[in-house]
ZAZA-763172 format. One record per residue: x, y, z of N, C-alpha, C, O in turn; residue in one letter. Coordinates in steps of 0.1 Angstrom, whole numbers, plus 5000, padded with zeros to 4 digits. Each point is the difference from the previous one (the first is absolute). Example, Ala and Ser with C-alpha at 12.3 -4.5 7.8 and 13.67 -1.06 7.14 Angstrom:
<rs>
513249435078499150125000500950125000501050005007A
498650114986500950115000499250115008500550115001S
</rs>
This chain:
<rs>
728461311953499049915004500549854998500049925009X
500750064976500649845002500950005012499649935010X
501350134991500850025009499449935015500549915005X
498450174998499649955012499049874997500449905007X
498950084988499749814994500849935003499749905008X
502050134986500449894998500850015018499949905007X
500550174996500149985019498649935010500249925009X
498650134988499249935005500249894998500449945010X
499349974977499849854990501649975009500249884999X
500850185007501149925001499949975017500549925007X
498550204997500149995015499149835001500449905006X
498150124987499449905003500849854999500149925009X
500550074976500949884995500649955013499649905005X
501550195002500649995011499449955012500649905006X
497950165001499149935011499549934996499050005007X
500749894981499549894995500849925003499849905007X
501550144987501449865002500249995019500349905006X
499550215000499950015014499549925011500449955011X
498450064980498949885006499749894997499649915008X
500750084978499149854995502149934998500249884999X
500650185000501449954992500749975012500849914997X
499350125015500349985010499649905008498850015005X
501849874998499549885011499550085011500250125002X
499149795005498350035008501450035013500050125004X
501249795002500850045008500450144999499850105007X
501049894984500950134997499050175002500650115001X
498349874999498650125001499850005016499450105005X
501149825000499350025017501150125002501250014996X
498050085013500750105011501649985006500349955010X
500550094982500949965005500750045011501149965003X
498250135003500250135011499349955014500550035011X
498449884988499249965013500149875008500049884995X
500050165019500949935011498549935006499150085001X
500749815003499249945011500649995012500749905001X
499250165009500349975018499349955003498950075001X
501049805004499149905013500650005013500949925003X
498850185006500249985011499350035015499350115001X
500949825007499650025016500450125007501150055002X
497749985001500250135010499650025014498849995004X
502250045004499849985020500949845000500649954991X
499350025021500549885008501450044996500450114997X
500249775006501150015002501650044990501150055002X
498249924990500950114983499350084998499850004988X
499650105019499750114999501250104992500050074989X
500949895022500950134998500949984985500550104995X
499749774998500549964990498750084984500250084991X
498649855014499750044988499150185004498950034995X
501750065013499650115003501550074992499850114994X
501349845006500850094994500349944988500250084990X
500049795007499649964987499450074993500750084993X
498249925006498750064993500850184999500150054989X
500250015019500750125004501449994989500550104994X
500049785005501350014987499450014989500350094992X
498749815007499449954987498950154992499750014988X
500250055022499050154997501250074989499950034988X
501149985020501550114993500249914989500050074990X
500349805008500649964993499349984987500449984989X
497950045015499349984988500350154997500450024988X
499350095019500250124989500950044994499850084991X
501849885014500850054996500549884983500850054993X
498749845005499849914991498750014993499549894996X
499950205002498350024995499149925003499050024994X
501049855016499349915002498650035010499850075010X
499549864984498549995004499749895009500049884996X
499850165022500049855008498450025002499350105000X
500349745002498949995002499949915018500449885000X
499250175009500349945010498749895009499350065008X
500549824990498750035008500549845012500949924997X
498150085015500349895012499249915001499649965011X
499949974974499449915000499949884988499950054989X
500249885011500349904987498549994989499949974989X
499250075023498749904989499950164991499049984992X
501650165005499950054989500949924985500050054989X
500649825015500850034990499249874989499349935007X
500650044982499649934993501249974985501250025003X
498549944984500750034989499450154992500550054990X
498550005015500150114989500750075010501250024998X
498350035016500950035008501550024996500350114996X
500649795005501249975001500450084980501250044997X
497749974995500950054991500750084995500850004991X
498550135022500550144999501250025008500350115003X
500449805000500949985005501649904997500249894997X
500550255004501549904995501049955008500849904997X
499250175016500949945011498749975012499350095003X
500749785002499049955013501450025010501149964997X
498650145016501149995012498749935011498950035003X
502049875002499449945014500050065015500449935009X
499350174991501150065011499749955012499550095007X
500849754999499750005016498649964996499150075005X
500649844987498149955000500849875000501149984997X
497649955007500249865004499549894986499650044989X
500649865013499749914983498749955009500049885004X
499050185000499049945006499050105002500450114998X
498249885006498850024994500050114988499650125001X
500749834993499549994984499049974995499849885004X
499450164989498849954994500249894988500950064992X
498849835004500049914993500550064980500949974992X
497850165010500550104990501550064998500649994990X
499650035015501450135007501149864999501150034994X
498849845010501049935001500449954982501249994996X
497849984996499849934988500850084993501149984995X
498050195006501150144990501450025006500950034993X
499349945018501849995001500749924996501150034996X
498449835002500949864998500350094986501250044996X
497250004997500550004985501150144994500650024989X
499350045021500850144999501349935003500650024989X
500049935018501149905006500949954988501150044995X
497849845000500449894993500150034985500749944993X
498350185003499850024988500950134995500150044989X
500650035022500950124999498750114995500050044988X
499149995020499450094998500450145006499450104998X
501549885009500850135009500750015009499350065008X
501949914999500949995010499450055015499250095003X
501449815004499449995019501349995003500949944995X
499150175019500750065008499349955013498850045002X
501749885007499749955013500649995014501049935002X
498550115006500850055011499549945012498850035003X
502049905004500049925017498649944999499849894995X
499450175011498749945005499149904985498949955002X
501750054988499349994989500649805000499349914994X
501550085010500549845004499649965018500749925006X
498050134999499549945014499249904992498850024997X
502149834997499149894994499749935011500849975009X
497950004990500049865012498350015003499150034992X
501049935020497950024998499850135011499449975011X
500850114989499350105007498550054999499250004990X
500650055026498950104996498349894997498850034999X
501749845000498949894995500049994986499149944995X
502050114998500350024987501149844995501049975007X
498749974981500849914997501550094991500250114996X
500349785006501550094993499849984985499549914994X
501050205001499550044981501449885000501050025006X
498749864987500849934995500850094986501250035002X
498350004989500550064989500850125008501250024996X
498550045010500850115005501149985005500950084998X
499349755013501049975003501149944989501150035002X
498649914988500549974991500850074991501049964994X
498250205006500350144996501250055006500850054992X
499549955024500650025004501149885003500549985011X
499849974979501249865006499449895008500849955008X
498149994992499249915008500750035011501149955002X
498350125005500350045011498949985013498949964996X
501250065016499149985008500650125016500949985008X
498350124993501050105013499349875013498949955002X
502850055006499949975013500350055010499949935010X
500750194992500750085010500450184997499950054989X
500449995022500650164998500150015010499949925009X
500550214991500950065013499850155003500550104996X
498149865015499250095004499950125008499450095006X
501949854990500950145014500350074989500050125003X
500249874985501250064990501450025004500350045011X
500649934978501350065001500550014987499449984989X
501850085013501050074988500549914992500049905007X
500450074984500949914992500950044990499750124997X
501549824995500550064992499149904987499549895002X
500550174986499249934990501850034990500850094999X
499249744995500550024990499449924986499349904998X
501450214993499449974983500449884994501149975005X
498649974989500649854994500050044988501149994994X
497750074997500650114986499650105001498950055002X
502850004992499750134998500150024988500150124997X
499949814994499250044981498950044998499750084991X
499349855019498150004998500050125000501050075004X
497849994990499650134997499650055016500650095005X
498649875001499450025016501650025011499950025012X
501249984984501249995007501150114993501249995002X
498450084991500450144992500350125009499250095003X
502349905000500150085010499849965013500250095008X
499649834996499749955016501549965007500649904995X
499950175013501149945006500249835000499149924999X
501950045003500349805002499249985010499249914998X
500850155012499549995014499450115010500250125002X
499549855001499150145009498849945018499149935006X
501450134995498750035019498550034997499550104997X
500249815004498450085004499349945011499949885003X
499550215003499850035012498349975007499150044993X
500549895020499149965002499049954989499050074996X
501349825001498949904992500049885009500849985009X
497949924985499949875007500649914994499949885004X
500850144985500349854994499349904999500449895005X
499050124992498849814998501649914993501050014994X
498249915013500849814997498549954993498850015001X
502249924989498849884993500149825003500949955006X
498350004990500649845006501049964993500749915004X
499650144985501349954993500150174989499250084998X
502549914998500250144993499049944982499649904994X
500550245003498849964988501550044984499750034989X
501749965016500649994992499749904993498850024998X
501449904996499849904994499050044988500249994988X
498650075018499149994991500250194994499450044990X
501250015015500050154994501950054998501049935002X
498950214992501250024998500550125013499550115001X
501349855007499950095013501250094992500949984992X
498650165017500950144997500650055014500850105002X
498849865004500850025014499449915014498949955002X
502350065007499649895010499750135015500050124999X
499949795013500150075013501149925007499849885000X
501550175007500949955007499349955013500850045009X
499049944993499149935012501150025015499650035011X
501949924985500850105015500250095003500750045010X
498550064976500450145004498650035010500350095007X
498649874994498650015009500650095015500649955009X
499050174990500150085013498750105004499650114995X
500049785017500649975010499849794995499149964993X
501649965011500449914993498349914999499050035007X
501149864985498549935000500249894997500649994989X
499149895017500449904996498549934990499949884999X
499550194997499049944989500850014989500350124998X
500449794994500650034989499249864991499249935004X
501550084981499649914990500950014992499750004988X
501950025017501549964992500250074990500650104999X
498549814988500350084984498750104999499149944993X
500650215012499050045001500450134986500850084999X
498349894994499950084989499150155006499249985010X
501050134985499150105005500050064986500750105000X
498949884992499750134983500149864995500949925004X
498050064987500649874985499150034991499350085005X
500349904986499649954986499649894995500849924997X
498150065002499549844992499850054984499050054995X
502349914999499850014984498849924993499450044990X
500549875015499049824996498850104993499349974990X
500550195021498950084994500450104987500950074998X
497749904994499950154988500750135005500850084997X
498149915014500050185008501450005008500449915008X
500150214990501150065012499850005006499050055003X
501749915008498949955012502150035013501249974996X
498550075016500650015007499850025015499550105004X
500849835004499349975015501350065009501149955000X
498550185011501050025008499849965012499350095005X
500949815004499849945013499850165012499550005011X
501050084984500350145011498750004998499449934992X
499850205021499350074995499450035016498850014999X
501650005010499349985013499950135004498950025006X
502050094994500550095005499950124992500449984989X
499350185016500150124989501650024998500550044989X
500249935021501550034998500749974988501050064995X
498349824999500549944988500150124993501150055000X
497950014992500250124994500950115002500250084990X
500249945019501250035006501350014995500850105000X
499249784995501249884994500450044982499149984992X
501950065004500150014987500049894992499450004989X
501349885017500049904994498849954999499949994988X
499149985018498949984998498850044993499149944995X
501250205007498850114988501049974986499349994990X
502050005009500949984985498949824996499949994988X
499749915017499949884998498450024999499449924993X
499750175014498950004997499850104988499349984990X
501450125010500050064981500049944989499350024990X
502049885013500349944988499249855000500249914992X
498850075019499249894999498750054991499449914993X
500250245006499050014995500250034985499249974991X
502050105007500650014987500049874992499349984990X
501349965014500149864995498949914999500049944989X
499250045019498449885003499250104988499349954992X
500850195008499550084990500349964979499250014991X
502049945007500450004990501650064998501049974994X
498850095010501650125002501249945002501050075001X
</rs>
């Protein structure tokens, strides 16, 4: 009988320090994923096999995705059951006033690592929408002015390969039918870039270019892990080892890992 008392009295001891001994961070879900993304038009086919990687990659890593195509679910209690936010292909625009406030503070206050992909940098006034100033800022004050609507191929090269998101990724690598957006100036300056786009490698050739064109970077300036990959137009991407190796280790990492 003591015997079992004192295993109970140690089990309880143990889920007290659990809950109350443990910071309010270190308790969130460390396992659940937020997907924001668009579905139909023209990235269709990007976030149709995306979502198709991200299914395998959650089960074979125990992870729990939560997927939904609209911003006005997300809030701050919203946002807390969540440790990695992925952008997949959503735009920084109609957002609800709500949904915009709980990201800055998820962002700035490192409440959980963002993973962001192509369409999530269309800054500017679309749609009758003003441009998320903070978002641009987010992204390297940046502003998109161009792409290449035809799509083509390019070679992408790494600028580091120490960063955790560049673990395993070839120096250099092909990837295949994207648009490349151009911005009005590169957002180096204000972030830490992890790889560029050669711009004469463009086949079939394009003359929309913007010289020092960063494609993957990092704004440390933020709490949150935070990583933006300019790709994201095409299902072929997935395709690509190099690329599923840089979005693994994007979620590994924006996760805590």
């Amino acid at each position: 009988m003591k015997r079992c008392f004192f295993i109970r009295a140690a089990v309880l001891i143990i889920t007290v320090c659990l809950i109350k001994g443990v910071p309010a961070e270190a308790q969130k879900p460390a396992n659940k994923i937020l997907v924001l993304t668009e579905r139909g038009g023209q990235h269709e086919s990007f976030a149709a096999a995306a979502l198709k990687w991200l299914d395998k990659y959650a089960a074979d890593n125990k992870l729990e995705l939560t997927v939904i195509n609209k911003a006005n679910l997300i809030d701050e209690e919203y946002l807390k059951n969540y440790k990695v936010f992925i952008q997949l292909d959503y735009p920084p625009y109609t957002w609800p006033e709500k949904a915009m406030s709980a990201f800055i503070k998820y962002i700035e206050e490192g409440r959980g690592g963002w993973v962001g992909f192509h369409h999530a940098t269309l800054l500017g006034e679309f749609d009758g929408y003003p441009m998320w100033i903070w978002f641009s800022d987010f992204m390297g004050s940046i502003r998109f002015e161009n792409y290449i609507a035809a799509t083509a191929s390019a070679k992408v090269s790494v600028e580091d390969q120490k960063h955790p998101v560049m673990k395993g990724v070839s120096k250099s690598f092909v990837l295949d039918k994207d648009e490349w957006y151009t911005y009005n100036k590169s957002p180096r300056p204000n972030v830490h870039v992890l790889a560029t786009v050669d711009e004469s490698t463009y086949s079939p050739p394009s003359d929309i270019k913007m010289g020092d064109h960063p494609v993957v970077w990092v704004n440390e300036k933020m709490k949150a892990r935070n990583v933006y990959f300019l790709m994201g137009h095409d299902g072929s991407l997935l395709q690509s080892k190099d690329f599923t190796t840089m979005f693994a280790n994007a979620i590994k990492w924006t996760s805590g890992k």
